[in-house]
C-alpha positions in Angstrom: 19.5 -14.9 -16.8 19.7 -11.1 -17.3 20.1 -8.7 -14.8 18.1 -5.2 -15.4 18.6 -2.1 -14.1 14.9 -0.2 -13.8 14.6 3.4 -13.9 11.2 4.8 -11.7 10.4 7.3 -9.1 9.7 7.1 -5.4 5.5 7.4 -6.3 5.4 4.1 -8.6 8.5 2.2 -6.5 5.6 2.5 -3.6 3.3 1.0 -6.7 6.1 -2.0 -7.5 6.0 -2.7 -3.3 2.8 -2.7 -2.9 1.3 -4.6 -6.2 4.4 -7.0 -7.2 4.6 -5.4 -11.2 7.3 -3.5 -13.4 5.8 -1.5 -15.6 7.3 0.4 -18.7 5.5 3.0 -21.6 4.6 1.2 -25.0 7.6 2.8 -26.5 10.0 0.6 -24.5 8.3 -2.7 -26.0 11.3 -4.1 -27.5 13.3 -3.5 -24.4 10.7 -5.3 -21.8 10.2 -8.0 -24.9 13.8 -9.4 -24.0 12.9 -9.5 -19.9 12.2 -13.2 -18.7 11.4 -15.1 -15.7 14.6 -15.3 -13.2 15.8 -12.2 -14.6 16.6 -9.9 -11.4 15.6 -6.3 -11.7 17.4 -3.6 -9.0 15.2 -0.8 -8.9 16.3 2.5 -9.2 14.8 5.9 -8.3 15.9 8.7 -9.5 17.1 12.1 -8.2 14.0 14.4 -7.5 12.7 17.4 -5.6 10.2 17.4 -3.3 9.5 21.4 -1.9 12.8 22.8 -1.9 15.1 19.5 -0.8 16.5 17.4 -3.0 15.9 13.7 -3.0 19.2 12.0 -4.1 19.3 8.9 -6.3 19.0 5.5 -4.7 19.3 1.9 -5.8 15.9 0.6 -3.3 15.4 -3.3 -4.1 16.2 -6.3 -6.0 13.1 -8.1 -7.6 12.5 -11.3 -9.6 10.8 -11.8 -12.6 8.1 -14.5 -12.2 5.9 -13.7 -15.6 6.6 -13.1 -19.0 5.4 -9.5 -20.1 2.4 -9.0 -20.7 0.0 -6.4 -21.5 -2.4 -4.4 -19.0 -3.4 -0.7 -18.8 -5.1 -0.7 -15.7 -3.8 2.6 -14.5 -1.7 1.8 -11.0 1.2 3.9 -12.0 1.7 7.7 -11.8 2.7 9.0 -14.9 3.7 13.1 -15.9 0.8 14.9 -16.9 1.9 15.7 -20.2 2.7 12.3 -21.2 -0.6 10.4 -19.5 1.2 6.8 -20.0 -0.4 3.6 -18.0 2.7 1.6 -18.4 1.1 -1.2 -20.0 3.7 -3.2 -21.0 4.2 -5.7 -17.1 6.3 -8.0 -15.5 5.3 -9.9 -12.3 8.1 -9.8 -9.7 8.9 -10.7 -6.3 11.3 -9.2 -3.7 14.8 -10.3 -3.3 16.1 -7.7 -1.1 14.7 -4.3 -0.2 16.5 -0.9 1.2 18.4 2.0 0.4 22.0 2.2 -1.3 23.4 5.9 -2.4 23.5 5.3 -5.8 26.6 8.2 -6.5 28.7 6.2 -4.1 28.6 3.6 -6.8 28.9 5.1 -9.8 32.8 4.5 -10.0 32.7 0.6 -9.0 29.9 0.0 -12.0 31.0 -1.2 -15.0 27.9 0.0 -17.3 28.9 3.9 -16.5 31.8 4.1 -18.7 31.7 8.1 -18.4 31.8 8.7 -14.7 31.5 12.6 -14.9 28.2 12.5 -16.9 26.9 9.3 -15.8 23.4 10.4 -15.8 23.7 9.8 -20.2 23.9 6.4 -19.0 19.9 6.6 -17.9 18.6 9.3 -19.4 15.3 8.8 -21.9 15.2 4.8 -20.8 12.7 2.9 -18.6 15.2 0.1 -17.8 18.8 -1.0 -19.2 20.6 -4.6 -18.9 23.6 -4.3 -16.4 26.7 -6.5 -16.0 26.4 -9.3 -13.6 29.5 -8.1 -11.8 27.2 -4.7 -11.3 24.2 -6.7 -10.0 26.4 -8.9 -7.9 28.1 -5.6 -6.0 24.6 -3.8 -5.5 23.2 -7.1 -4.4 26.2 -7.4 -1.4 25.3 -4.1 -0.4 21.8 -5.1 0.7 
């Protein structure tokens, strides 16, 4: 079993609640490739703006992967306009835990973020990343 950490923001985590899929660009094929069912993947939105406030990062739920990937364009996800993806490349999951955990409170008890002062390096450009057990089992006590 692998534990994923998945990178989205707060319009397609409302996507993942509502429809049960993890969805990634075409470009991260080899990445999603590796994801199997019983995998756990803690999803992650990221820091964003919304007027003038600023939305910190949060760690929001722990899902289960109950499919292998597969293929679908079917266009549930929001995507930036310049980059008009559909996220083909799915997983079916299923909730473990849902919520809200500060993700910066965390940053110095993870393992994966070996630079703490420019931990954002760790996440930048990627749609998901594999992440320690130990990492999965702290967020997953936190819930």
């Amino acid at each position: 079993m692998a534990y994923w950490l998945c990178i989205t923001n707060r319009d397609n985590w409302e996507v993942i609640k509502k429809k049960n899929i993890w969805g990634v660009p075409k470009r991260h094929k080899n990445t999603i490739a590796k994801v199997k069912p019983g995998d756990k993947l803690v999803i992650y939105v990221k820091q964003e703006r919304k007027d003038k406030q600023i939305l910190e990062p949060k760690i929001v739920g722990i899902f289960e992967v109950v499919s292998e990937p597969y293929q679908d364009s079917t266009k549930i996800f929001k995507s930036p306009p310049h980059l008009n993806e559909t996220y083909p490349l799915r997983v079916k999951v299923k909730p473990i835990k849902l919520g809200e955990i500060d993700f910066k409170s965390l940053i110095p008890k993870l393992q994966f973020i070996t630079n703490k002062k420019k931990w954002s390096g760790h996440l930048m450009g990627k749609a998901m990343r594999e992440i320690p057990e130990e990492d999965y089992k702290l967020i997953e006590r936190l819930f």
